[in-house]
Each structure stands twice: as structure tokens, then as C-alpha cells.
Backbone as CSV, one residue per row, in Angstrom:
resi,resn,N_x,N_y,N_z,CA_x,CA_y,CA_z,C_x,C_y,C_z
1,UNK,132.406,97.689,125.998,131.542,98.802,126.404,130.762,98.412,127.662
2,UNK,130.442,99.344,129.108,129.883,99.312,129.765,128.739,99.394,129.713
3,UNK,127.515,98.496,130.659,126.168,98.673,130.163,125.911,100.423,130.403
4,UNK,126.323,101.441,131.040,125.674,102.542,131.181,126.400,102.954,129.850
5,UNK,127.076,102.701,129.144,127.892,103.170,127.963,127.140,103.330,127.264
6,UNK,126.755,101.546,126.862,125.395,101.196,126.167,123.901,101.948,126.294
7,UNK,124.139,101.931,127.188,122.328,102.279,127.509,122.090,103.631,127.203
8,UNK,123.821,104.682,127.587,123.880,105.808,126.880,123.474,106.069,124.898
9,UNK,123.996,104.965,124.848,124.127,104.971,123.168,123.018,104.697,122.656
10,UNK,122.052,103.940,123.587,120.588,103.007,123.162,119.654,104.435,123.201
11,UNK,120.062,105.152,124.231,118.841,106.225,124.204,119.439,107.542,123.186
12,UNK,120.249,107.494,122.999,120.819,108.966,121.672,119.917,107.691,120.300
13,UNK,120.463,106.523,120.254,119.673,106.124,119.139,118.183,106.353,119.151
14,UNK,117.758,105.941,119.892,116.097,106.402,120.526,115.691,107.709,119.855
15,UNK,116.453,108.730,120.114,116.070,110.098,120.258,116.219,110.732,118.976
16,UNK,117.289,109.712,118.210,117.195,110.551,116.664,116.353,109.855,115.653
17,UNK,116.083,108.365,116.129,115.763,107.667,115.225,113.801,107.385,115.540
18,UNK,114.055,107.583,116.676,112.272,108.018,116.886,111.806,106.224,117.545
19,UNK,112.819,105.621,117.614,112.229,103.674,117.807,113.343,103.556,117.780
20,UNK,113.669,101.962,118.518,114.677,101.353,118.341,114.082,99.960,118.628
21,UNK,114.885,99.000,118.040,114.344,97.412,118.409,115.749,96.468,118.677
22,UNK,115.004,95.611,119.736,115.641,94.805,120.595,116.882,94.128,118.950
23,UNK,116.262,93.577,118.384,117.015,92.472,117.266,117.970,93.630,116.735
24,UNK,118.040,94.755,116.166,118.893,95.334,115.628,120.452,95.889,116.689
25,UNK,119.466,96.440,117.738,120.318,96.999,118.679,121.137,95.496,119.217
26,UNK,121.209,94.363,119.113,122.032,93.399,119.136,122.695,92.904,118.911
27,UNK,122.653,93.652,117.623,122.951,93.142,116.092,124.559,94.148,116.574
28,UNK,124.067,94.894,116.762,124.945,96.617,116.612,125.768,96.347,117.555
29,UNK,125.518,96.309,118.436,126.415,96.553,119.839,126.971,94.737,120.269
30,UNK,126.761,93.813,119.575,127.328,92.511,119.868,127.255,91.689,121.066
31,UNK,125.724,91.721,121.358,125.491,91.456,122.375,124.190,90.569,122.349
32,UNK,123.256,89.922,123.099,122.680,89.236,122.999,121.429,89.807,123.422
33,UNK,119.654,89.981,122.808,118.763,90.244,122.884,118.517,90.538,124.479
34,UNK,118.497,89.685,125.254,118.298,89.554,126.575,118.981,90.969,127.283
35,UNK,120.286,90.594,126.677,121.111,91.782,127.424,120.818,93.056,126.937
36,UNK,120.003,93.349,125.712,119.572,94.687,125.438,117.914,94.999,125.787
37,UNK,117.211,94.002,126.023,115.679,94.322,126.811,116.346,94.450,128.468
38,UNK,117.273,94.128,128.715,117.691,94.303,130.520,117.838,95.697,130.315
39,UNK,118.401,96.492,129.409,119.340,97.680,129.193,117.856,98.923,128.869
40,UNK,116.848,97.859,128.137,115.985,98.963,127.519,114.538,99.133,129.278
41,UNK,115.123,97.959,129.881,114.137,98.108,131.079,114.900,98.813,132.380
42,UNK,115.918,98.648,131.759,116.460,100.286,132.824,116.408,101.477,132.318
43,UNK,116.512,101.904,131.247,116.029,102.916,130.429,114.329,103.457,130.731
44,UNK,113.581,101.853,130.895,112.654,102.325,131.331,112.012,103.034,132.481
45,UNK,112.888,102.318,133.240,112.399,102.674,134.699,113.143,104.137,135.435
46,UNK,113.565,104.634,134.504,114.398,105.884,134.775,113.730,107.263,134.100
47,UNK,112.535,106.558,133.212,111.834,107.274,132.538,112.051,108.079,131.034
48,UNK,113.348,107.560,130.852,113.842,107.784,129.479,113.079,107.237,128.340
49,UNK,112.841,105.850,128.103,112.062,105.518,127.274,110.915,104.734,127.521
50,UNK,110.256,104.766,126.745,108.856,103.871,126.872,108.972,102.638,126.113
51,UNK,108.817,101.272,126.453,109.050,99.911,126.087,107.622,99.365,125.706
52,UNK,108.259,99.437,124.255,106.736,98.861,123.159,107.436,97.728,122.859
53,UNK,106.314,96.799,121.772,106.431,95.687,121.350,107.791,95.792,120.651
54,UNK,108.842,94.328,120.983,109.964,94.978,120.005,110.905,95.540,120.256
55,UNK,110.744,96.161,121.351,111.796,97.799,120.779,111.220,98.891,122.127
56,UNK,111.848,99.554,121.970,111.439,100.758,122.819,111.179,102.573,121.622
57,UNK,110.618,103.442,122.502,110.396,104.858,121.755,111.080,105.633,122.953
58,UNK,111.126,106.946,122.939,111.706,107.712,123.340,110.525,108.174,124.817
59,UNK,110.647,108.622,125.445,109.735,109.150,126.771,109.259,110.692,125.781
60,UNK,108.114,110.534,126.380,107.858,111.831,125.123,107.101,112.049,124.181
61,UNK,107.443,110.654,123.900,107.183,110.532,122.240,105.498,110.066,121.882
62,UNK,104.701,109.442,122.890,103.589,109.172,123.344,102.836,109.868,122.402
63,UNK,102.788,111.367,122.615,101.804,111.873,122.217,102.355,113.106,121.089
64,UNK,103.853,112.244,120.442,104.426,113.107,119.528,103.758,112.988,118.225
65,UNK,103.404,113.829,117.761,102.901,113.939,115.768,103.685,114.615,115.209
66,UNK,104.470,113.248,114.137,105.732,113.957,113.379,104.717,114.748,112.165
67,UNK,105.481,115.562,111.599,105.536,116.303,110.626,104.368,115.094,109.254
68,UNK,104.181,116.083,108.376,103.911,115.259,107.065,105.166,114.883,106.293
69,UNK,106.203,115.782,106.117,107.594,115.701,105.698,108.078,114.270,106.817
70,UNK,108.001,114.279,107.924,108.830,113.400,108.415,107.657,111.875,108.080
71,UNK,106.603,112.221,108.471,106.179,110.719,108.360,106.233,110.028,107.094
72,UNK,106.264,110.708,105.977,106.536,110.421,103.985,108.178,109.672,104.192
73,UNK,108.980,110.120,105.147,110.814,109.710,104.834,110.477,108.264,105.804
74,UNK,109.778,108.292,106.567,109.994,107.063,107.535,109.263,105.769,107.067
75,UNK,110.173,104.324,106.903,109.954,103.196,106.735,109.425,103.685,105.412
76,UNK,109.836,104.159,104.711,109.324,104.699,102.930,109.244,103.581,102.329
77,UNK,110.146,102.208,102.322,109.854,101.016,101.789,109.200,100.097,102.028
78,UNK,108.792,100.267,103.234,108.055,99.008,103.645,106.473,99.732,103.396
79,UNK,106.117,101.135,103.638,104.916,101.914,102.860,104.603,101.525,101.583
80,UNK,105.777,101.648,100.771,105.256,101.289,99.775,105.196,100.024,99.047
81,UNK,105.732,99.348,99.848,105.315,97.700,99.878,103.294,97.097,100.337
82,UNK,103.400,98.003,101.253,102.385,97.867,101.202,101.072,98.522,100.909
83,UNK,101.582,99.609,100.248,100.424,100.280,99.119,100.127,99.770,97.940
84,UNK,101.419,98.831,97.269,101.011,98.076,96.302,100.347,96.797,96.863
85,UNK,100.820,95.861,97.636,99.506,95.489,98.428,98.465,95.632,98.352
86,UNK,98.217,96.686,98.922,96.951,97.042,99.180,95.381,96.983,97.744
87,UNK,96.506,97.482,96.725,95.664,97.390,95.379,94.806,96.150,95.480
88,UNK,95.404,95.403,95.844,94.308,94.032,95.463,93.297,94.181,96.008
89,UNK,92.687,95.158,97.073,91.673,95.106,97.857,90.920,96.015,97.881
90,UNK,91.144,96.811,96.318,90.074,98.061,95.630,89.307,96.760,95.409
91,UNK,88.079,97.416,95.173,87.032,96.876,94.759,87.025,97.321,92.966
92,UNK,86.209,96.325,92.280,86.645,96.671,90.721,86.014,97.697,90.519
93,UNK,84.837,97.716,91.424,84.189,98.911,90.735,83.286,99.560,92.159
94,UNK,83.260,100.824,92.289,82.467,100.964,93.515,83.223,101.898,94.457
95,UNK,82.765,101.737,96.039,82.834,103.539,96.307,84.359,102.688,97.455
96,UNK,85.484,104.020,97.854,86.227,103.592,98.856,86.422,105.270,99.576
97,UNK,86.748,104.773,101.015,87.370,105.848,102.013,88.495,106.011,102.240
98,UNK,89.866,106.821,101.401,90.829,107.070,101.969,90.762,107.916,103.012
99,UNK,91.396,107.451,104.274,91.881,108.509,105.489,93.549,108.979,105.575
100,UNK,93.332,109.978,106.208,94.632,111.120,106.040,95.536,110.207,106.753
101,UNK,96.728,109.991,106.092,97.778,109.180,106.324,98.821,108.698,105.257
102,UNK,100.471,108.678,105.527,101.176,108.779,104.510,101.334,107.198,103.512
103,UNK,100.864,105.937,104.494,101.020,104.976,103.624,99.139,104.839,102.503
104,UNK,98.701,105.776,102.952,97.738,105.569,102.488,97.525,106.378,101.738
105,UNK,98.378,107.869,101.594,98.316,108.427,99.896,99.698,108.206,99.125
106,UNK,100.397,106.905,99.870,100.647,106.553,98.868,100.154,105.277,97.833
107,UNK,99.015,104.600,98.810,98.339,103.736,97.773,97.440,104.626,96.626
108,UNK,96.940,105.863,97.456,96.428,106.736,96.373,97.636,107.047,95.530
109,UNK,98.275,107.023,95.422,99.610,107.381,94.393,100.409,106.158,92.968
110,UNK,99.632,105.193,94.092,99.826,103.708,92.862,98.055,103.815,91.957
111,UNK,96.941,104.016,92.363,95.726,103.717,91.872,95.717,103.748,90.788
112,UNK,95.901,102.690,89.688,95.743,102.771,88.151,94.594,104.116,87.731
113,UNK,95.559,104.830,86.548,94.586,106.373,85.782,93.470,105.638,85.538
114,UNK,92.976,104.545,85.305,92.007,103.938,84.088,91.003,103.552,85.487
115,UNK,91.095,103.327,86.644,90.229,103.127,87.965,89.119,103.675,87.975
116,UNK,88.017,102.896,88.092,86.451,103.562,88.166,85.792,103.364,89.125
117,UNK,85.723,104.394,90.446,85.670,104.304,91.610,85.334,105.708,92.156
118,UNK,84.796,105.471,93.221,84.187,106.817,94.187,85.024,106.537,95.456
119,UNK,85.519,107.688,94.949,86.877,107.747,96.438,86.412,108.783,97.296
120,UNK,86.135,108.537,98.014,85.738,110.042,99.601,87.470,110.141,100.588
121,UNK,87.427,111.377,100.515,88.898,111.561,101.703,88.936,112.939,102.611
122,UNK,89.177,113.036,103.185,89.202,113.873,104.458,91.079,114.761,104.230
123,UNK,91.323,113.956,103.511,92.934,114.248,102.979,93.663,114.769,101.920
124,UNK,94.250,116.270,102.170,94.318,117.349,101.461,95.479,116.238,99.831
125,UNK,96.210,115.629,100.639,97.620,114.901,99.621,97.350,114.003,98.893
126,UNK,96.071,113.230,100.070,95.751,112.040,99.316,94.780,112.713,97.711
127,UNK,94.013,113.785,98.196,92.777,113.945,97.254,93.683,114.426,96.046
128,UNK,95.253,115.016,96.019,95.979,115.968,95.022,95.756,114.957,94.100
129,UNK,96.652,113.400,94.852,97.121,112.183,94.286,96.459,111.942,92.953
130,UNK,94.847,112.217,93.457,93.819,111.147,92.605,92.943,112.450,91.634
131,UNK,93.410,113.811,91.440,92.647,114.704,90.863,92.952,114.683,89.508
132,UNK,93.512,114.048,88.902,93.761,113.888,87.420,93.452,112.402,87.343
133,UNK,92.456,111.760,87.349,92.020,110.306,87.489,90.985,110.478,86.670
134,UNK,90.854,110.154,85.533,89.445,110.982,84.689,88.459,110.101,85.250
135,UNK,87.982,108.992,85.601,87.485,108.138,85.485,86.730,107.602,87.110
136,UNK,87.259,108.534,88.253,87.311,108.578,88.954,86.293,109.747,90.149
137,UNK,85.144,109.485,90.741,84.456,110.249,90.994,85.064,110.676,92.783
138,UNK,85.748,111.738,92.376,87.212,112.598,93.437,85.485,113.219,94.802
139,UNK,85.288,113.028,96.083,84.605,113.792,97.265,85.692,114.078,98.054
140,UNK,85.819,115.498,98.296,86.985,115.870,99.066,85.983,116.092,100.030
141,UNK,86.135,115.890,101.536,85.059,115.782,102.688,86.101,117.239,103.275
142,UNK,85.107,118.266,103.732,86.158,119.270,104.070,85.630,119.508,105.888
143,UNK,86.237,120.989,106.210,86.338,120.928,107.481,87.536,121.703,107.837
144,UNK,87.958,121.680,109.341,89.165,122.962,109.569,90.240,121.951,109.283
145,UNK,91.245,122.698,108.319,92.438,121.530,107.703,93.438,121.690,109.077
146,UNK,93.992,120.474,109.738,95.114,120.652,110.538,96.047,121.209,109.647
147,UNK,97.342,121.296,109.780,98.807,122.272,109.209,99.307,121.164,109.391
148,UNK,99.867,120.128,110.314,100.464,119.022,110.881,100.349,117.595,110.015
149,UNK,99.039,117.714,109.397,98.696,116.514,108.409,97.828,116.867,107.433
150,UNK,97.356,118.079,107.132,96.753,118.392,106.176,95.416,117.532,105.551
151,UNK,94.790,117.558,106.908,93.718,116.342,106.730,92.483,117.227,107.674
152,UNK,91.334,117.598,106.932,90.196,117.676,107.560,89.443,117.368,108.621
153,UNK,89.141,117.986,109.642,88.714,117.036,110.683,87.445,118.202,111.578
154,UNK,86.869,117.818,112.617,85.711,118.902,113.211,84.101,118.506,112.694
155,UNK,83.201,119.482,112.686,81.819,119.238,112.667,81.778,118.598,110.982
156,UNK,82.417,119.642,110.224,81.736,119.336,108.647,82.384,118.012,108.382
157,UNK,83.546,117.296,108.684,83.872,116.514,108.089,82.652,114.579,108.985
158,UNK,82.912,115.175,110.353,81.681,114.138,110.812,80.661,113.835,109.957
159,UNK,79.818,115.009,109.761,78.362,115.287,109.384,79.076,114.256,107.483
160,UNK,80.035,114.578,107.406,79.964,113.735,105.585,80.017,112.637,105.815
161,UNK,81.045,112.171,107.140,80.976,110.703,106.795,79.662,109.657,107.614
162,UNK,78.986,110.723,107.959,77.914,110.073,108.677,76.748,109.773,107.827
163,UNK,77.134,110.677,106.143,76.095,110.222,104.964,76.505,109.518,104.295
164,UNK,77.332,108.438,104.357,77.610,107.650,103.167,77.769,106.376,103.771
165,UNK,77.704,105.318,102.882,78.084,103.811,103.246,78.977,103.728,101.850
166,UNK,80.289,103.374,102.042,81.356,102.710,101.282,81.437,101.753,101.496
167,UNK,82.200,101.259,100.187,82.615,99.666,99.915,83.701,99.150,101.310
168,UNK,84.592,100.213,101.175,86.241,100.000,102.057,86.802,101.117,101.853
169,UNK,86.953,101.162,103.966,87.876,101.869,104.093,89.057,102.126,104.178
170,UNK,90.387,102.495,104.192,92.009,102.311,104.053,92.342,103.226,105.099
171,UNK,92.517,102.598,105.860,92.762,103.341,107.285,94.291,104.016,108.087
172,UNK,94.783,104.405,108.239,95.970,104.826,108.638,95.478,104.612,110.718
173,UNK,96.924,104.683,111.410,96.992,104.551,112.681,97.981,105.271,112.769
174,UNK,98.642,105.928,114.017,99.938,106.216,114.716,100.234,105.109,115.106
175,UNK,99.621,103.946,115.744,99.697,103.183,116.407,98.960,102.114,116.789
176,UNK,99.235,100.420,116.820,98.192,99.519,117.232,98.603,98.643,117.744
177,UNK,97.658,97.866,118.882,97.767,96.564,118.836,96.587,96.063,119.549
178,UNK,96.659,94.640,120.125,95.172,93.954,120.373,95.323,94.550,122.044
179,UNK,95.847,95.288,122.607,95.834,96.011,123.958,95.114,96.905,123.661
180,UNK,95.789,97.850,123.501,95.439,99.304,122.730,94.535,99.774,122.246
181,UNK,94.424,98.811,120.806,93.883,99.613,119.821,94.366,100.214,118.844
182,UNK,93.841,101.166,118.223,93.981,101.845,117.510,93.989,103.176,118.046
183,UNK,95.341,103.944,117.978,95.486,105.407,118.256,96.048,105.858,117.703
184,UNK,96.195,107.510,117.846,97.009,108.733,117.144,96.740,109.785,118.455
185,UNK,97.630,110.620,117.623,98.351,111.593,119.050,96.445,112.699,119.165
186,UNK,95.774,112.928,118.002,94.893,114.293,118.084,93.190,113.568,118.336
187,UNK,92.429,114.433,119.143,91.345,114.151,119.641,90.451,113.945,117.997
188,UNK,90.809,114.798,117.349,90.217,115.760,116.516,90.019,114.685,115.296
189,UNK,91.443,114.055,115.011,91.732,113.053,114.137,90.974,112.180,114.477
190,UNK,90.968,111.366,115.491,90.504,110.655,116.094,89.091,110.297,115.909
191,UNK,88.237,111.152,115.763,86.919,110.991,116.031,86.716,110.861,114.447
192,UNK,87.484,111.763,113.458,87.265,111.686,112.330,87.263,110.093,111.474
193,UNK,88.131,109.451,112.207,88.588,108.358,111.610,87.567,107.376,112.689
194,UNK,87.337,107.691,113.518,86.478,106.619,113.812,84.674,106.464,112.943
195,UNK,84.759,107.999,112.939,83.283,108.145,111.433,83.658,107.339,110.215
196,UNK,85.222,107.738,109.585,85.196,106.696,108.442,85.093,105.348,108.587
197,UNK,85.387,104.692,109.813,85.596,103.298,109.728,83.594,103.296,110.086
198,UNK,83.205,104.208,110.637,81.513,103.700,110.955,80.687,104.050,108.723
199,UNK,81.682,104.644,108.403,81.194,104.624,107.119,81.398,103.868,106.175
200,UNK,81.537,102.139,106.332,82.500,101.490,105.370,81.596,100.105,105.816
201,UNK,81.897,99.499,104.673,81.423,98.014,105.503,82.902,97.220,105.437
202,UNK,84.040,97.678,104.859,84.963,96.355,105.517,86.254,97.300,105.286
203,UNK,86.867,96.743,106.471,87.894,97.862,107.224,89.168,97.328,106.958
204,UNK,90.253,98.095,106.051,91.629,97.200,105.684,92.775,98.414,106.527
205,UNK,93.457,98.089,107.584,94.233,99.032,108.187,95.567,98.833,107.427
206,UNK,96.193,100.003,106.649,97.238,99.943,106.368,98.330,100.311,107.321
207,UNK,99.777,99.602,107.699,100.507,100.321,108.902,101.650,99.540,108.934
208,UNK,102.573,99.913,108.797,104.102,99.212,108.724,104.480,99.148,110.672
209,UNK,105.225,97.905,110.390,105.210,97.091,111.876,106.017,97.850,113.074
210,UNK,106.461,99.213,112.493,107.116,99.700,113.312,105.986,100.363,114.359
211,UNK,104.975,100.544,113.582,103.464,101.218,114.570,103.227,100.620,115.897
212,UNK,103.393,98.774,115.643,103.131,97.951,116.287,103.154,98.213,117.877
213,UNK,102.380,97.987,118.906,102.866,98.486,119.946,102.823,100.257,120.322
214,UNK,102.730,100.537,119.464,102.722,102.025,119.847,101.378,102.729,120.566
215,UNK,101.564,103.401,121.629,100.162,103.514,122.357,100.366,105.844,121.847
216,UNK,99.004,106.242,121.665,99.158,107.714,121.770,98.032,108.087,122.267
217,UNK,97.635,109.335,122.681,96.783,109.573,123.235,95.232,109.555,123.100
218,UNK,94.617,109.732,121.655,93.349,109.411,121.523,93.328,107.782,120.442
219,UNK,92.201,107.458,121.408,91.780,106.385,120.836,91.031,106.181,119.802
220,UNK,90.769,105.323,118.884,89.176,105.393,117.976,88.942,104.178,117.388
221,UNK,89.685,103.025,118.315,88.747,101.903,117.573,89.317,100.498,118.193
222,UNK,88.986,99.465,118.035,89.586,98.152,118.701,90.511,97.613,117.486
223,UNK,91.380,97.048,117.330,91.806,96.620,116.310,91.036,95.253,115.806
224,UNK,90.379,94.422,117.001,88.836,93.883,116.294,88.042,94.645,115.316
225,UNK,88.173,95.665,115.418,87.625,96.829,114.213,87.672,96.575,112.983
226,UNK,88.927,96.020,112.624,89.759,95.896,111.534,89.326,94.377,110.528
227,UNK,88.952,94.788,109.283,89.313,93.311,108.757,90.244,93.006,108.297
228,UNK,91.015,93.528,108.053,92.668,92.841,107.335,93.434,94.100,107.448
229,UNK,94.316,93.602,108.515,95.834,94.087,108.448,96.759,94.485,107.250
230,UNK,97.053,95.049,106.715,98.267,95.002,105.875,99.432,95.890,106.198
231,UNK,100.515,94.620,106.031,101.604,95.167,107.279,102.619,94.533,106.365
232,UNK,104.105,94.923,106.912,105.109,94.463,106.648,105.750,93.055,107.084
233,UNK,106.952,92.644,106.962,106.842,91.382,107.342,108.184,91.384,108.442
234,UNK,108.083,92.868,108.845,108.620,92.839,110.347,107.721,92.689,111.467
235,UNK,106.511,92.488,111.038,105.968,92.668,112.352,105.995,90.538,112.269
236,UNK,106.476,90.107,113.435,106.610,88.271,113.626,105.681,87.742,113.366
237,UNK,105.276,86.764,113.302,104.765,85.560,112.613,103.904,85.393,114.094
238,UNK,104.406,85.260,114.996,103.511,84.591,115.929,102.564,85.941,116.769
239,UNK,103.534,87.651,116.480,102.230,88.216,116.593,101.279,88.551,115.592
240,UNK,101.784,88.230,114.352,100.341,88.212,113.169,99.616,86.977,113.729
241,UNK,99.678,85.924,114.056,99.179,84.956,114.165,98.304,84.903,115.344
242,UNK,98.585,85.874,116.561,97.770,86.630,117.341,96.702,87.222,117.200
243,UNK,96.974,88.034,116.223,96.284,89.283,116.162,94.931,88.324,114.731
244,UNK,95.368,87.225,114.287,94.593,86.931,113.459,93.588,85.806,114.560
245,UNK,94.391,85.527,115.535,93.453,84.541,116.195,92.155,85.504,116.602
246,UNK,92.286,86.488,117.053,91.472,87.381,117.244,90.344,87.931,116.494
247,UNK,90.586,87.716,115.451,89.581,88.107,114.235,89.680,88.979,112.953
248,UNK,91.110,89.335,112.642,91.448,90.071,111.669,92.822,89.187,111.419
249,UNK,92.083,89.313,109.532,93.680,88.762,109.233,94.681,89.726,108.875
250,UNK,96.046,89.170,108.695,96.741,89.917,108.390,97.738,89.256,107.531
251,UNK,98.076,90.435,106.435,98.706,90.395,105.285,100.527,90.883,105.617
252,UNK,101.255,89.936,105.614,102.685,90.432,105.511,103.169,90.378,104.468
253,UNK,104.163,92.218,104.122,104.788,92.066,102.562,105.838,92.581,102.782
């Protein structure tokens, strides 16, 4: 196969699959890493795709917000790898902040029935998760619901999280890294989630490694922000080991 063959084939993968990464696409096409970051930096410079950590995304895709349907099907295993994870870092007893995000109702979806806890959420799926929890004191924080994520956001939902101090918050991203930050594609989201993390005293970002690298348009926080990562164990060893030199650890599962 010719590299424009290739590079044809690298960007149709791009475009259906939403990411692509250097190690797989090597894997695929029988060729050697080097020779597919040469392929993904002409891709780049032609404006087809955008070259994140890893891997490249589609041109476009920047400031794309998939569906709730699509973000629940994507990396579904490594989510829920790390929603069970995540359990260890309820508190036994005491208040937490879920924010609107799919690996994060699905840790609301593992939370033992018998859990005695004050959960606050901004999140129409997450709050369904936890409404038969007898034991469980359910604050749905409301506000104008997006359609796109079904998550609260605007004046009323600020003004709630600006009255409370929680134990921990469980944070969702579109996207992170120690460049960046922490982003997602909506202004709106954005500000919301930067109130929950100002409402929490210790900050656990849940986010499978495909996020990694991903830049979108509003910002809301440093990933210094963060006290513990919990991530998959695609994201490498030497950039967890980065990102922990920095001041947050991070959990690979």
C-alpha cells in the first residue's frame, strides 16, 4: 500500500471511529509507529486531522459533543473498569458530587443499595441511577437541562453549588492533560463543573485514556485541580508518571 493509500485509510478510520492511535494503526497496516506519526503529520498539515497525545482525532472534532447514546457505547469497558475503581474512593459515610458524565453515572450505577451518603448532581441519568437507594439522601441541583447530556447547567445550578461543601467530587472531562487542562466542547457545562470542583474538598477525575490529549473549546480547570486520576491503563506509564510528578496521582485499571 502507498503512503497516500494509507493516509487515505488512516483518515476514513478517523472519521468513523472518532480517534485513532499511532500503536494500533501499526499494528493494522504492518508498518512501523514512526511511519504512521509521518502519515498522521501529513494528515495534519493538510488539515484533516488534529494530532493529540497518541493518536490523532478528526479536524472538526475539537468542539464536537457526541450524543449521550454515543458517549454510553464508547470505551464501555474501560468506563466501567473504572467506575468500579472508583468505589474505593466513596467516603463511608458523608456527602459526594456527581457531575454529568457517562463514566460517572456509571459509577452511580455500581453504588451499593445499602450506601449512606448525600449525593448532589446536576445529572438528569446519573440522579435516575441512585433514586431507589433508600438510604441515600438523592439533591438533584436543577437549572435549564441541555438535550445533548441531560445535565443541568445556567444561574440555578451555580447558585447550588456555591452552597455546599462536599466530601468528593467525581468529575467527568471531554478532555485532559497537563497543557490543557481540563475541557469540554459547552461554555455552559463548563462553568457548571468548575462550581462543583469549587464545591468539594478533594477532586477524583474519572476519564478513560482515550480523553488524554484531547483539547475542546471551554475550559474549567488545571488538571493540578485534580487529586487522583482514575484512568485506564492505556494511558503509558511514563505519562501517568508525568502527570503524577505534577501533583495528582493517578490510578491505572
Amino acid at each position: 500500500m502507498y503512503a497516500p493509500e494509507r493516509q487515505q485509510e488512516i483518515l476514513r478510520l478517523a472519521r468513523d471511529g472518532g480517534r485513532v492511535d499511532v500503536l494500533s494503526l501499526a499494528e493494522e497496516f504492518k508498518v512501523t509507529a514512526e511511519t504512521i506519526r509521518r502519515d498522521l503529520k501529513a494528515l495534519d498539515r493538510a488539515g484533516l486531522v488534529r494530532r493529540v497525545h497518541g493518536g490523532a482525532i478528526p479536524a472538526g472534532r475539537l468542539d464536537f459533543e457526541p450524543d449521550l447514546a454515543e458517549r454510553e457505547s464508547t470505551a464501555a469497558d474501560e468506563k466501567d473498569r473504572i467506575a468500579h475503581a472508583a468505589l474505593a474512593e466513596l467516603p463511608a459515610e458523608g456527602s459526594i458530587v456527581l457531575d454529568a458524565g457517562s463514566t460517572v453515572a456509571r459509577l452511580a450505577a455500581v453504588i451499593p443499595v445499602e450506601s449512606e451518603l448525600t449525593v448532589v448532581t446536576h445529572s438528569l441519568p446519573t440522579a435516575a441511577r441512585l433514586a431507589d437507594h433508600p438510604n441515600v439522601q438523592l439533591h438533584l441541583v436543577g437549572g435549564r437541562v441541555r438535550h445533548r447530556t441531560r445535565a443541568a447547567v445556567d444561574a440555578w445550578a451555580l447558585r447550588a453549588y456555591g452552597e455546599i461543601r462536599a466530601d468528593v467530587v467525581f468529575l467527568a472531562a471531554n478532555g485532559f492533560s497537563a497543557e490543557s487542562g481540563l475541557t469540554t466542547p459547552d461554555l455552559a457545562e463548563a462553568a457548571v463543573k468548575r462550581a462543583a470542583v469549587a464545591a468539594a474538598r478533594r477532586v477524583v477525575l474519572l476519564a478513560d485514556s482515550g480523553k488524554h490529549g484531547q483539547e475542546h473549546f471551554a475550559r474549567f480547570g488545571d488538571l493540578s485541580d485534580v487529586d487522583l486520576l482514575v484512568t485506564d491503563d492505556g494511558l503509558d506509564r511514563e505519562t501517568a508518571a508525568a502527570i503524577e510528578a505534577a501533583g495528582t496521582e493517578v490510578l491505572r485499571v
